[in-house]
N, C-alpha and C positions, 0 to 999 in steps of 0.2 A: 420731875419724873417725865420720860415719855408714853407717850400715848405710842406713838408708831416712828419705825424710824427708818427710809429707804434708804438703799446703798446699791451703788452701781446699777443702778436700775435703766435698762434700754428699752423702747420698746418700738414696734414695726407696725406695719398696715400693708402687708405682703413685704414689696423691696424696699417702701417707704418707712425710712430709718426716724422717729419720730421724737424720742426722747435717747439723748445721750451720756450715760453712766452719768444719770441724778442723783444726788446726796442730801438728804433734808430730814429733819426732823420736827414733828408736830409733839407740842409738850403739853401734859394734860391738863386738861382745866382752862384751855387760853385758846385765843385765834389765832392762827395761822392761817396769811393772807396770801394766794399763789397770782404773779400781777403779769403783765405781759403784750405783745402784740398778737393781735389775732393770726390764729395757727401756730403760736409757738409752741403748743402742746399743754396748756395748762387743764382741759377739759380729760386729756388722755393719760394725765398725770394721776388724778383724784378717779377715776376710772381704776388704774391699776392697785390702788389701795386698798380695794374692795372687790377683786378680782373681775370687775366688768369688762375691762377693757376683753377679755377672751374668747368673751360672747361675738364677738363680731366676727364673722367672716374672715379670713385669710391671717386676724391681728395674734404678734406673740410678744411674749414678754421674757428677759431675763435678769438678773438679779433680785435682789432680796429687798421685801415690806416683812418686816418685824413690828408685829400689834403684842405688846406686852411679852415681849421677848421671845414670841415665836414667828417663826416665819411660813406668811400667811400663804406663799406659795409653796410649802413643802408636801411631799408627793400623799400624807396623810391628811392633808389641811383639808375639810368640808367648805368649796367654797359657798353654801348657802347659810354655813356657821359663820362665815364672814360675813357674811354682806347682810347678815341679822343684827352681828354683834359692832359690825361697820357701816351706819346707815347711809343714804344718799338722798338728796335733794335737787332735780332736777332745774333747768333752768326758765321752762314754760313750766304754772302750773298743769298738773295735770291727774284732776282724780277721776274716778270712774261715774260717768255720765249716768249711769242706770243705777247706782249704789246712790243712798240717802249719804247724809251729812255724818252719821251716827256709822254705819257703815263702812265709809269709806275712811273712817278713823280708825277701826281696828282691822282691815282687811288682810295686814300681813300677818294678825294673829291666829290669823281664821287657818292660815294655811298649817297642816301639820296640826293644830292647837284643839284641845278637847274643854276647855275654859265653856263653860255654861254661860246664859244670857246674862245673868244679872253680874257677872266678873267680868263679861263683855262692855258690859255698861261702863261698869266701873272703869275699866281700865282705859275707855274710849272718853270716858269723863275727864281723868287726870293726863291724858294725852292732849285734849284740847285747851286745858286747861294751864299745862306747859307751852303749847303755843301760843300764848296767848288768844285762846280764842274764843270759848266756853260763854264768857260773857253774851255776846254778839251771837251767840248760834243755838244757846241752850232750848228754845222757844222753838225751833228750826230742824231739829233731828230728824226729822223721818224727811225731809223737802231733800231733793236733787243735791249733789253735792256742786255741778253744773251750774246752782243757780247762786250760788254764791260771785261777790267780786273776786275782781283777779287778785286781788291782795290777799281776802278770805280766803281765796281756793291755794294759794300758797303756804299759806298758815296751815290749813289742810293737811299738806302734802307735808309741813314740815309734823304735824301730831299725827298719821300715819306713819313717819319713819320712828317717831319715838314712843311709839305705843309697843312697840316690840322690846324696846329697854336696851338701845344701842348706848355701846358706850362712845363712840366718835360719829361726830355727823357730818356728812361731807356734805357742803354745798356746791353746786355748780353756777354761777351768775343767779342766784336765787330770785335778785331785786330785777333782771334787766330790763324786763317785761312789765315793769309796774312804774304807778305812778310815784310819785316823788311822796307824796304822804303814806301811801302803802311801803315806798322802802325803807321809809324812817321808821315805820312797823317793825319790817325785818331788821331792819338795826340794832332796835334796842332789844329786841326780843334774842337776839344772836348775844349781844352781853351779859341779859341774863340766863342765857344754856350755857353758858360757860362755869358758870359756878357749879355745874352738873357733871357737865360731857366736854369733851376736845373735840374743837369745831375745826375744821379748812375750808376755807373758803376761797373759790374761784373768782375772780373780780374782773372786768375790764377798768371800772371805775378808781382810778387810786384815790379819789378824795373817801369815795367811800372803804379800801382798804386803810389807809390812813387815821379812820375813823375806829375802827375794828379791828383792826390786827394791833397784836399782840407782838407778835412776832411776821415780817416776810419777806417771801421770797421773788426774787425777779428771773424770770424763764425770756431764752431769745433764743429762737430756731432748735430748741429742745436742751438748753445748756443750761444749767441755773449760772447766771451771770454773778450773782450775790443774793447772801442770803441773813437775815439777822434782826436785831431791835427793830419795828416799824420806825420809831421816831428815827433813827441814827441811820437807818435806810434812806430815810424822804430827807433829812437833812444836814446831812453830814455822809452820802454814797461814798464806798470803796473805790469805786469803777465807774471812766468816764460813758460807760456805755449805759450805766444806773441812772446818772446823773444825767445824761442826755432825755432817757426817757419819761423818768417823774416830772422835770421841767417843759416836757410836751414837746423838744426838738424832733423827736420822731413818735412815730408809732399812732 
């Protein structure tokens, strides 16, 4: 089954032609790993899934993201019904410095949401609790979210996107910021939200797409070059241009 499935999809940064009629599909319940040289557009990709990319200044997009067989840029689409039911994970953490720990785990429910304190609670419970984190911070609620590590504060940001009850979570370079025992955090904690939600994830890393996907895909100057099994990707590539890249010849 898919979760989302792009087609033809371009997209721009004023004349800057960024992404070139992209073809991919994230299938639910699994990784999908998007791998690449820096600037090839994988950050503008997972952007466009969740309709961010439009927030920005001069940026436009055309072709079709189809989330469960609709398409999420159609002229009645709510992009804030998107990007509730399509969450995101930035690549710095980053929670809100003035918000507690408890806080800053349900903030996006807060917006629009008439849910009382003690289903605030709760739902801020079972959000940390899927990020792995609940353990390590139970004792900790009312403290800074700020004062947590940079691992924590990632974990954070990933139980704020999923306290709202997204069905697909986009990450952007989740780990790249962290230290090697905080990414092995995110690691294992990405394969168990799989068994939940359909994850993509951004990667420079391909040991660690390798490790995690499920499924991916290889972007170069906004083209997906190939796209397919991880394993049969990293060891058996279509394309000497696949194949040059995961063996570390460029990029």
């Amino acid at each position: 089954m898919r979760a989302l499935e792009v087609s033809g999809l371009n997209a721009w940064f004023g004349s800057n032609h960024v992404l070139k009629d992209v073809d991919m599909v994230a299938e639910a319940r699994a990784v999908t790993a998007i791998i690449g040289p820096s600037g090839c557009g994988k950050s503008t990709l997972i952007r466009c899934m969740n309709r961010m990319h439009e927030e920005v200044r001069g940026a436009s997009v055309t072709g079709k993201v189809l989330f469960n067989g609709d398409d999420i840029y159609a002229p009645d689409a709510d992009p804030v019904e998107v990007r509730r039911r399509i969450g995101m994970v930035f690549q710095r953490p980053n929670p809100f410095p003035t918000m507690s720990v408890l806080e800053n785990a349900v903030a996006g429910l807060k917006l629009g949401s008439k849910l009382g304190k003690h289903e605030l609670r709760e739902r801020a419970e079972l959000a940390l609790r899927s990020a792995g984190l609940w353990e390590e911070v139970k004792d900790r609620l009312g403290e800074s979210g700020g004062r947590l590590s940079g691992g924590q504060q990632q974990r954070l940001c990933i139980a704020r996107a999923l306290a709202v009850e997204p069905e697909v979570l986009l990450m952007d370079e989740p780990a790249s910021a962290l230290d090697p025992a905080s990414t092995l955090r995110i690691e294992e904690l990405i394969e168990d939200l799989k068994a939940t939600y359909s994850v993509v994830i951004v990667t420079h890393n391909m040991q660690q797409a390798a490790r995690v996907g499920d499924w991916t895909m290889f972007l170069l100057s906004g083209e997906v070059i190939e796209f397919g099994p991880t394993d049969k990707l990293f060891t058996t590539p279509g394309d000497k241009r696949t194949e040059d890249y995961v063996t570390g010849r460029f990029g």
